[in-house]
MIVOVEX-304455 format. One line per field, with one value per residue (C-alpha): residue number from 1; residue in three letters; z, y, x. Coordinates in nm, 2 decimals. Example, Ala and Ser with C-alpha at 12.3 -4.5 7.8 and 13.67 -1.06 7.14 Angstrom:
% MIVOVEX-304455
n <- c(1 | 2)
res <- c(ALA | SER)
zz <- c(0.78 | 0.71)
yy <- c(-0.45 | -0.11)
xx <- c(1.23 | 1.37)
% end
This chain:
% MIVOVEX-304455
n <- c(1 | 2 | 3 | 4 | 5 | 6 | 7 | 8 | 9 | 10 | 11 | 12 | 13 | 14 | 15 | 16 | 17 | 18 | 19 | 20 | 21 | 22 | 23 | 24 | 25 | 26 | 27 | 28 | 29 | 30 | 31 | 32 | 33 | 34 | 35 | 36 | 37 | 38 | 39 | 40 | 41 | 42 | 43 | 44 | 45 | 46 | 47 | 48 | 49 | 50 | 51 | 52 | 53 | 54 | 55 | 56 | 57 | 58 | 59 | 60 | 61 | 62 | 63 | 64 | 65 | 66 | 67 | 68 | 69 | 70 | 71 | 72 | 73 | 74 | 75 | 76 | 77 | 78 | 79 | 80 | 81 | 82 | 83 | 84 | 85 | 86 | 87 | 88 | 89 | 90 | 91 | 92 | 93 | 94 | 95 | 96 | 97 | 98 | 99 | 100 | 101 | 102 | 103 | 104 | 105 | 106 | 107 | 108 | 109 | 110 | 111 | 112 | 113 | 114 | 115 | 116 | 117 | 118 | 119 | 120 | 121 | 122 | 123 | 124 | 125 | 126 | 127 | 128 | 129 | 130 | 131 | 132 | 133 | 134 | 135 | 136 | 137 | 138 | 139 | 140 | 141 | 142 | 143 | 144 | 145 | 146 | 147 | 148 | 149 | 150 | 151 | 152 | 153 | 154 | 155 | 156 | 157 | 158 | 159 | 160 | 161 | 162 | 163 | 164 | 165 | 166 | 167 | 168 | 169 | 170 | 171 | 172 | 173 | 174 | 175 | 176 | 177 | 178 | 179 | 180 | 181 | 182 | 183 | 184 | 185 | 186 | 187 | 188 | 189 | 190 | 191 | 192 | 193 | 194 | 195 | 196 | 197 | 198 | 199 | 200 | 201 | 202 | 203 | 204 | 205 | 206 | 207 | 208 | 209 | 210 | 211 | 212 | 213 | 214 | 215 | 216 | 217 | 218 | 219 | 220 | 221 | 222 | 223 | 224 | 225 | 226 | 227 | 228 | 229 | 230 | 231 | 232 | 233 | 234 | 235 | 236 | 237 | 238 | 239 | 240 | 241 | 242 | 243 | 244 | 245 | 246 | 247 | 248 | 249 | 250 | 251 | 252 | 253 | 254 | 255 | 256 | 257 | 258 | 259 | 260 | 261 | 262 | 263 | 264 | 265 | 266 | 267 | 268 | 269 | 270 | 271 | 272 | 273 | 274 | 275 | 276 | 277 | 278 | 279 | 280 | 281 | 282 | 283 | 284 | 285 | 286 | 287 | 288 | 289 | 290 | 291 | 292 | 293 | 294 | 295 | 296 | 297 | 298 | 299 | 300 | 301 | 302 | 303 | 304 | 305 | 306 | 307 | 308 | 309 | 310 | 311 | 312 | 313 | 314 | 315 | 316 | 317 | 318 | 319 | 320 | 321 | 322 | 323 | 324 | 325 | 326 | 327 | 328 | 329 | 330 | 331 | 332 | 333 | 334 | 335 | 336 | 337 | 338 | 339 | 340 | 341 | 342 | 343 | 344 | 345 | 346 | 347)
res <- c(UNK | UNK | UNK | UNK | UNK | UNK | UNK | UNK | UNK | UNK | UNK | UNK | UNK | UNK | UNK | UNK | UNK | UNK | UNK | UNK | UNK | UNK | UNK | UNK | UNK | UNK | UNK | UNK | UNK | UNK | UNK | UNK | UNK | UNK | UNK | UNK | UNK | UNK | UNK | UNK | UNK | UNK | UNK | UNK | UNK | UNK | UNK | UNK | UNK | UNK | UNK | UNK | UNK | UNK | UNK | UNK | UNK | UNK | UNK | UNK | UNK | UNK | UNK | UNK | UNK | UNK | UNK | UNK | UNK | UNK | UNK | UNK | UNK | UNK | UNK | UNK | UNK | UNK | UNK | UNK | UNK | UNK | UNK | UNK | UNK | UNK | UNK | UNK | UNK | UNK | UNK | UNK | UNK | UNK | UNK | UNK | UNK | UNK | UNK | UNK | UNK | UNK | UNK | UNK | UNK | UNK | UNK | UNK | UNK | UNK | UNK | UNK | UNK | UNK | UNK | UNK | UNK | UNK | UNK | UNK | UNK | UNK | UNK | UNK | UNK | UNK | UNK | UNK | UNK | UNK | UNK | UNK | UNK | UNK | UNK | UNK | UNK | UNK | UNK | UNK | UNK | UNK | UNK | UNK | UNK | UNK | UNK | UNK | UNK | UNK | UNK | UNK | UNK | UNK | UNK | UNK | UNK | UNK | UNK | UNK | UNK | UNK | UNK | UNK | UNK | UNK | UNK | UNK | UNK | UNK | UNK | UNK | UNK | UNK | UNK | UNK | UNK | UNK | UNK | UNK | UNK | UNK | UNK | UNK | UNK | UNK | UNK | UNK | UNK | UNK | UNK | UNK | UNK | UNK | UNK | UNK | UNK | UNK | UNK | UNK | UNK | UNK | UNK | UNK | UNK | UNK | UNK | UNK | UNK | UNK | UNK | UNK | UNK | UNK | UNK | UNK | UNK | UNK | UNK | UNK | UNK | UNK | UNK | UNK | UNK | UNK | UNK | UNK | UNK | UNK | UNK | UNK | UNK | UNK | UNK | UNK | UNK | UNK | UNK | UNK | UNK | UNK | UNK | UNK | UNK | UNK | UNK | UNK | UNK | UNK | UNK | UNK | UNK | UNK | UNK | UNK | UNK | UNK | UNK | UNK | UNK | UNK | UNK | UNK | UNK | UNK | UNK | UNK | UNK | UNK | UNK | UNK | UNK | UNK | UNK | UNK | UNK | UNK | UNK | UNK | UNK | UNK | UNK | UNK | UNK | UNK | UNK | UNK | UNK | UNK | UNK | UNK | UNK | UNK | UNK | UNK | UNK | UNK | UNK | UNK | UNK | UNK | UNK | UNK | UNK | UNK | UNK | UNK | UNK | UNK | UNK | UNK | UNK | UNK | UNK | UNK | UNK | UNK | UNK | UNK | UNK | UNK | UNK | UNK | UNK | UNK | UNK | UNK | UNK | UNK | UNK | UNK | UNK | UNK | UNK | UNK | UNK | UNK | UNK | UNK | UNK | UNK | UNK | UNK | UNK | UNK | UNK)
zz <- c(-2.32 | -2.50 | -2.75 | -2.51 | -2.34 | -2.62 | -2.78 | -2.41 | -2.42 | -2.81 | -2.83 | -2.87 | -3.19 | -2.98 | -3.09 | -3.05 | -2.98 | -3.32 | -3.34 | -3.36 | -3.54 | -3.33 | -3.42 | -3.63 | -3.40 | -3.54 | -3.68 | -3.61 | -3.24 | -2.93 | -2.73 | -2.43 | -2.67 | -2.90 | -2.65 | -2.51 | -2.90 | -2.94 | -2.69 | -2.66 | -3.03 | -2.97 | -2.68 | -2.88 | -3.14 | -2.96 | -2.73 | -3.05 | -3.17 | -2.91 | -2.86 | -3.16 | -2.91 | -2.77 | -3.06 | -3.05 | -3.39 | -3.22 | -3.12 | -3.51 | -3.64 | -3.42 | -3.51 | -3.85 | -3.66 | -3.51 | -3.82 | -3.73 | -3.40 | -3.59 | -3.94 | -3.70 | -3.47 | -3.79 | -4.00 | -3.75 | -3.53 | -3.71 | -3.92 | -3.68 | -3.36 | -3.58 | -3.64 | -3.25 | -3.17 | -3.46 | -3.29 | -2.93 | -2.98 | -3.16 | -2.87 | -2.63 | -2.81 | -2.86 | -2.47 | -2.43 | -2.59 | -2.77 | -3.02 | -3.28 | -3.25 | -3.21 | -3.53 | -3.72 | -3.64 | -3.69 | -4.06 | -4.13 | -3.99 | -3.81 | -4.08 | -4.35 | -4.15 | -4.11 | -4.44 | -4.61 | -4.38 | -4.52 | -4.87 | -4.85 | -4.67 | -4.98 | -4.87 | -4.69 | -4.69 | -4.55 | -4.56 | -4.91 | -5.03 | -5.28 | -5.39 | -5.52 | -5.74 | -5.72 | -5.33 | -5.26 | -5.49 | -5.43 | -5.07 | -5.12 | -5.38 | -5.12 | -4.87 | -5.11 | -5.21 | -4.83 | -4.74 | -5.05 | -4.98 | -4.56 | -4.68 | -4.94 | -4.71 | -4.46 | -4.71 | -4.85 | -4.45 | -4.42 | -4.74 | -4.62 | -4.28 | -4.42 | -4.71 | -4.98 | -5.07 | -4.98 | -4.60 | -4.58 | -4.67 | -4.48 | -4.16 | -4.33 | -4.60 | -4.30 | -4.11 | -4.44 | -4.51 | -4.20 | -4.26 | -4.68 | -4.54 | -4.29 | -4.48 | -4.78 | -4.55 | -4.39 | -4.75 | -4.91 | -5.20 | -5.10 | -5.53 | -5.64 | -5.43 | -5.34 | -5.02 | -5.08 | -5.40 | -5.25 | -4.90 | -5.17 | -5.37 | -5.01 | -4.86 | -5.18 | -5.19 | -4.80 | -4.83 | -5.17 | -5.05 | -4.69 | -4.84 | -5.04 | -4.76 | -4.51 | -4.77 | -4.85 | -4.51 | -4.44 | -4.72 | -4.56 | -4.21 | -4.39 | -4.50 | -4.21 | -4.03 | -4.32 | -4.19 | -3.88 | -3.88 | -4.13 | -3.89 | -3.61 | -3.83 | -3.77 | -4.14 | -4.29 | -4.60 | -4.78 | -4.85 | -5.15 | -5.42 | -5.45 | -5.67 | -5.94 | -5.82 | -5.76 | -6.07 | -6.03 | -6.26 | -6.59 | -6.48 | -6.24 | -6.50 | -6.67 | -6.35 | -6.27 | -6.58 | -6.53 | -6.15 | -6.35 | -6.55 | -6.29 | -6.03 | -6.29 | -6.23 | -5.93 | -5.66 | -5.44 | -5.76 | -5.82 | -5.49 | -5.46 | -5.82 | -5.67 | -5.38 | -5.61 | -5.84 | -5.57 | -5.38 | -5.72 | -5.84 | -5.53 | -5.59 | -5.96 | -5.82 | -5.60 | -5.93 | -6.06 | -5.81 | -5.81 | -6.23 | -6.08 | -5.85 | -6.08 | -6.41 | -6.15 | -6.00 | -6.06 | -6.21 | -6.13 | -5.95 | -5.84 | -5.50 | -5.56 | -5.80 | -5.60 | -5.29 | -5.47 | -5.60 | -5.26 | -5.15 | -5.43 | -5.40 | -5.01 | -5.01 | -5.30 | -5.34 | -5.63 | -5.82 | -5.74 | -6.05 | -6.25 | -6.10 | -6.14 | -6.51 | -6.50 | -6.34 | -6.60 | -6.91 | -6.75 | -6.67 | -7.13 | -7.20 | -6.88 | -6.85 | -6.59 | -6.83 | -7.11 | -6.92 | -6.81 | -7.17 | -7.25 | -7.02 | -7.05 | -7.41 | -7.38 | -7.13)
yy <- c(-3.96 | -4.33 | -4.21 | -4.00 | -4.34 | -4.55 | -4.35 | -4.31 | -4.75 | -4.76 | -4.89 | -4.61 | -4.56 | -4.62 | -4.36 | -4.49 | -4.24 | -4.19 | -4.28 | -4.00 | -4.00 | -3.91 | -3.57 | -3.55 | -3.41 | -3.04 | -3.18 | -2.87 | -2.87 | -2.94 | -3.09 | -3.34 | -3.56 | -3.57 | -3.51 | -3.85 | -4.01 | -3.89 | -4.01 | -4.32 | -4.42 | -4.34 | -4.61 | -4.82 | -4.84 | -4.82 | -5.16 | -5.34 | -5.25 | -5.37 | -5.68 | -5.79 | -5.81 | -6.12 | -6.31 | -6.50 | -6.57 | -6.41 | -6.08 | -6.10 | -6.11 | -5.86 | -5.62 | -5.63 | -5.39 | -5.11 | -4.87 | -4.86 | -4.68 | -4.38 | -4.45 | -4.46 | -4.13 | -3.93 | -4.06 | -3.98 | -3.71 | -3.50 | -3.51 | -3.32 | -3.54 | -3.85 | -3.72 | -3.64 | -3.97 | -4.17 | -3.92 | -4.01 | -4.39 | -4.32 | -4.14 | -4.46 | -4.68 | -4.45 | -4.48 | -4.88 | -5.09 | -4.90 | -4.61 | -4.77 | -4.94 | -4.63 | -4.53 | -4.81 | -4.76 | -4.39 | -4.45 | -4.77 | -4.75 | -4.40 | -4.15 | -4.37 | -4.46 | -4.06 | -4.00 | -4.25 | -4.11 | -3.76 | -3.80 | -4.03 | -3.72 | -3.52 | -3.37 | -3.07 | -2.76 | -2.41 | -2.58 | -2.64 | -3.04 | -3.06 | -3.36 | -3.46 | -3.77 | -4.12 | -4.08 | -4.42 | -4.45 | -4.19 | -4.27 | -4.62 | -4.45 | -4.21 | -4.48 | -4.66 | -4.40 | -4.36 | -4.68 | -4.70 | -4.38 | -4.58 | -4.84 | -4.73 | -4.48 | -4.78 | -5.00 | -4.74 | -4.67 | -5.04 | -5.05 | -4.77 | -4.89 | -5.25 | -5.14 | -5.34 | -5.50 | -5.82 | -5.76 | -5.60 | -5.82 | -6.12 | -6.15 | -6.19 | -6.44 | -6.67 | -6.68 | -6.75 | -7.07 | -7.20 | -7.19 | -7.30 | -7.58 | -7.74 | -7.72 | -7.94 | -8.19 | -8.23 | -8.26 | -8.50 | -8.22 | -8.20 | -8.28 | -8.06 | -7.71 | -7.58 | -7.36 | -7.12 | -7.02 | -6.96 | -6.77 | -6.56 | -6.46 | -6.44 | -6.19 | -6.00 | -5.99 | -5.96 | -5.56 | -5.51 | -5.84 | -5.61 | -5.32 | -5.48 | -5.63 | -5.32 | -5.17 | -5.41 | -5.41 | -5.05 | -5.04 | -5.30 | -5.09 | -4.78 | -5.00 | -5.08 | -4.77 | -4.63 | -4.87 | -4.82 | -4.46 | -4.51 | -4.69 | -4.48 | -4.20 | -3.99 | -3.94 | -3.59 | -3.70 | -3.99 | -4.34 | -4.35 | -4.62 | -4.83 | -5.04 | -4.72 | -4.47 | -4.69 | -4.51 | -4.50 | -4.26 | -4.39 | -4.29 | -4.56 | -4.84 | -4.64 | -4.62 | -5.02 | -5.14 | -4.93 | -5.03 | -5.42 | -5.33 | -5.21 | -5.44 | -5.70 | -5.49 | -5.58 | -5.41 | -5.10 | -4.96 | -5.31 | -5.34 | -4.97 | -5.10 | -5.42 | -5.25 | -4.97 | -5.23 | -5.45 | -5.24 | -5.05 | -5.37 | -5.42 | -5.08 | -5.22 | -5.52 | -5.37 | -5.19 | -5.55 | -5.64 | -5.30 | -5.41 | -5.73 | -5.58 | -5.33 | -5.55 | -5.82 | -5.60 | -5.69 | -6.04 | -6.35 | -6.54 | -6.21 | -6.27 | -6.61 | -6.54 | -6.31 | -6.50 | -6.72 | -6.53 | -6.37 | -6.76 | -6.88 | -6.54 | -6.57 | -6.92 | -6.94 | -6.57 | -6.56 | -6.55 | -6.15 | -6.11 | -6.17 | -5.89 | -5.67 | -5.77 | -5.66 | -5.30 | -5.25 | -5.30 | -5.13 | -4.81 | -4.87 | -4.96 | -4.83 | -5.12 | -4.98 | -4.69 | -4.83 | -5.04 | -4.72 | -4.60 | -4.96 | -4.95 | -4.55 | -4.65 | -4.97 | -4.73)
xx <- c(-8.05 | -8.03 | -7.86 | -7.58 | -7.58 | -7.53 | -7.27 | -7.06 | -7.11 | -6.97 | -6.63 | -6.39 | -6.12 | -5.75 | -5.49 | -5.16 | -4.88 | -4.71 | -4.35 | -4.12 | -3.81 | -3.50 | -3.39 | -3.05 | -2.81 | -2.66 | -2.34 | -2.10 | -2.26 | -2.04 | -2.27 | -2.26 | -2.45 | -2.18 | -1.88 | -1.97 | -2.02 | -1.66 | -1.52 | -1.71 | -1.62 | -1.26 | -1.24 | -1.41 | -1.18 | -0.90 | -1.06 | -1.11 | -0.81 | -0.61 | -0.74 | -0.50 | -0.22 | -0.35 | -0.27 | -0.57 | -0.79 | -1.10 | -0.90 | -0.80 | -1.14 | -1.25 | -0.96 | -1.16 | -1.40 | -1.18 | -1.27 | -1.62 | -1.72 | -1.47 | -1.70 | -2.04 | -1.98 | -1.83 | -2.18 | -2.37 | -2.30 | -2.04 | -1.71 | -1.58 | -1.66 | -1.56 | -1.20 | -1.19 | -1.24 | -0.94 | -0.76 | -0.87 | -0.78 | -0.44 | -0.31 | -0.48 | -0.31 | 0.03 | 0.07 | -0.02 | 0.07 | 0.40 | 0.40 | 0.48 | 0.16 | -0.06 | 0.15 | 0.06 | -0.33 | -0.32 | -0.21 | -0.34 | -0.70 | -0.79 | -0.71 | -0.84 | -1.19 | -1.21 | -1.14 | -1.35 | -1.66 | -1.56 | -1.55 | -1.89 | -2.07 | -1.95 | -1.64 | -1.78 | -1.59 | -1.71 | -2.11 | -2.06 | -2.02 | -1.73 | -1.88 | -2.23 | -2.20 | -2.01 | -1.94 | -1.93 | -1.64 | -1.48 | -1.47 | -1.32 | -1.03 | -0.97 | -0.92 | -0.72 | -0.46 | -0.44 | -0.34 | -0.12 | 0.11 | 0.12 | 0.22 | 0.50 | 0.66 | 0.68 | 0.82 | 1.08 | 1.16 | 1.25 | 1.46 | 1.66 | 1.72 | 1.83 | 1.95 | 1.78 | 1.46 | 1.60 | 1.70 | 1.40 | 1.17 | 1.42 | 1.15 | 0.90 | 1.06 | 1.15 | 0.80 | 0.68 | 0.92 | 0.83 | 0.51 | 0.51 | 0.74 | 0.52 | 0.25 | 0.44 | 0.58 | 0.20 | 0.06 | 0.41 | 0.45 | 0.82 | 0.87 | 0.64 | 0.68 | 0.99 | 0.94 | 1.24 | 1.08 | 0.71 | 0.84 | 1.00 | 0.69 | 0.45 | 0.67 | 0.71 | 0.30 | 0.28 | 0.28 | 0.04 | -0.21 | -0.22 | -0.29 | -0.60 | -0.70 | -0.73 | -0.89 | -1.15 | -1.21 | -1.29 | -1.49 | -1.71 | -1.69 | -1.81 | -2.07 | -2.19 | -2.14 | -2.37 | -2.65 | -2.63 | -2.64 | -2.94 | -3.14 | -3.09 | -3.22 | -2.90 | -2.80 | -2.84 | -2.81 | -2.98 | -2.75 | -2.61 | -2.72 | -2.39 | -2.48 | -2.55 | -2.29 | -1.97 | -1.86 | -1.47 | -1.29 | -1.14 | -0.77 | -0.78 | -0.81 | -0.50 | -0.31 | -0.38 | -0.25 | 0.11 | 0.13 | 0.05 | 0.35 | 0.61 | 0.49 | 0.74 | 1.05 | 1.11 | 1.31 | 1.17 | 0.98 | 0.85 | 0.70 | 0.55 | 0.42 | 0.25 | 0.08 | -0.06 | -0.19 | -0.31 | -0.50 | -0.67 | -0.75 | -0.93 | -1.12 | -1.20 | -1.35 | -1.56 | -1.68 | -1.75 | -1.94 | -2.15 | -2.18 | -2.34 | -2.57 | -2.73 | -2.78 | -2.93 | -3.14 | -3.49 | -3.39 | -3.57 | -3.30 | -3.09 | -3.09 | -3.00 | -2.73 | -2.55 | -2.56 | -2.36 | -2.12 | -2.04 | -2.04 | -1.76 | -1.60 | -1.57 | -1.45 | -1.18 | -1.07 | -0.95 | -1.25 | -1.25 | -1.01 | -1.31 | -1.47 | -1.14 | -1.15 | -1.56 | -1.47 | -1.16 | -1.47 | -1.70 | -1.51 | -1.47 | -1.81 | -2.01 | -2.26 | -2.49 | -2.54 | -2.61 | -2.86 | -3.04 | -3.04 | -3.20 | -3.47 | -3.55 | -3.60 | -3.84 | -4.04)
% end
């Protein structure tokens, strides 16, 4: 009897309720789960979108975003459902604010944010992934030669409508020496800079530096959409190691030097030259910077080191060449590999 009473008195062990994961959703499903996600994420990114029209710096920085809810539902509940919603806020935004503009977004962000979410998922065809290795890259090339091929056929469409590259490019020429101008006479380099000269070359680079840009910036959407999905435990697959498998293909290096090359001609085939090699230099930098991650990794002052070059690269820009010029040697001399060799070696 003590001891029965002594044992009912002893403090008692407290089992906490384990955590349970949240169930990855069945990707080819059509449920209301993932009805919803679809069309939630299209009027999400047809919101964001949108909010460019105001003109406004915020709505600009925010326009960054509009690949993401598209990247998000496609990661996490189904290629499928993802492409249902770029499609969902092309259409939105084909009926306000004009069709051009739904036009615009359907080629410039939608279909590349659904395509860069395919590719990275391994290109799935019939159940069966057409892609096993280098996903990351090959989801940012993908996005790249989409972007490229939107932005060419929109540049040849204006050069036919005007007539030449000149009149084409004549809009953008004049924003761009109103702008080069006031920005001498604020600074009294009227000697030094001749504004004609510069609104010239900035509308010449407008379409190739775009290009880049919108690609850099999905590829920091897909990112983050791969994160997010991650930490909602709704990825199927695991998250690729970027820093090991951004392993573009050696053509590219080939193919950047020739777009290098035309992009001096001038002209239509000048231009079509300057975005190619713009926007695969881009890609090749992003291999740099995967270079730099993966021979840090493990280093004393890694963290540190990296922080700053994201700092300087952020700040100044055009540091990132150096990183274009670290993907073209390592796509010769495959750093990261040897490095693996190295260590595989000493252990």
């Amino acid at each position: 009897m003590a001891l029965a009473l002594k044992t009912a008195l002893s403090p008692m062990p407290q089992f906490l309720p384990e955590r349970k994961k949240l169930p990855v959703p069945d990707k080819s499903d059509f449920s209301l789960t993932q009805i919803f996600a679809s069309l939630g994420g299209g009027l999400a990114a047809a919101a964001v979108f949108a909010v460019i029209t105001k003109g406004t710096l915020a709505g600009l920085l925010l326009a960054h975003l509009a690949p993401l809810p598209i990247m998000i539902v496609a990661l996490g509940f189904g290629l499928r459902h993802g492409a249902t919603s770029a499609i969902i806020a092309t259409g939105l935004l084909s009926i306000w604010p004009h069709p051009v503009f739904g036009l615009v977004y359907g080629f410039l962000v939608a279909l590349p944010a659904a395509l860069g979410a395919f590719v990275v998922s391994g290109a799935p065809v019939r159940e069966r992934d057409k892609l096993t290795t280098r996903l990351p890259a090959w989801a940012v090339l993908s996005m790249g030669v989409a972007l490229v091929v939107a932005t060419s056929v929109a540049v040849t469409s204006a050069v036919l409508h005007f007539g030449s590259l000149d009149e084409a490019l004549n809009p953008l020429r004049a924003k761009a020496y109103l702008i080069i101008e006031d920005m001498i006479r604020a600074q009294d380099l009227g000697d030094r800079l001749d504004a004609k000269h510069l609104s010239g070359v900035a509308a010449y680079a407008f379409p190739a530096t775009l290009t880049a840009y919108v690609l850099l910036a999905h590829s920091l959407n897909l990112w983050a959409a791969g994160q997010i999905a991650k930490a909602s435990s709704l990825l199927s697959r695991p998250w690729p190691d970027i820093a090991v498998e951004f392993v573009l293909p050696r053509a590219v290096s080939a193919v950047f030097a020739i777009a290098v090359a035309v992009a001096t001609l001038g002209e239509i085939g000048g231009e079509i030259g300057l975005i190619v090699a713009e926007t695969l230099g881009l890609a090749l930098a992003l291999q740099g910077l995967a270079v730099a991650h993966a021979l840090l990794r493990g280093a004393r002052a890694g963290a540190v080191s990296l922080t700053i070059i994201y700092f300087v690269v952020g700040l100044l820009g055009w540091p990132i060449v150096f990183f274009t010029a670290l993907g073209v040697a390592d796509a010769a001399f495959s750093f990261r590999a040897r490095k693996a060799a190295a260590q595989e070696r000493r252990g």
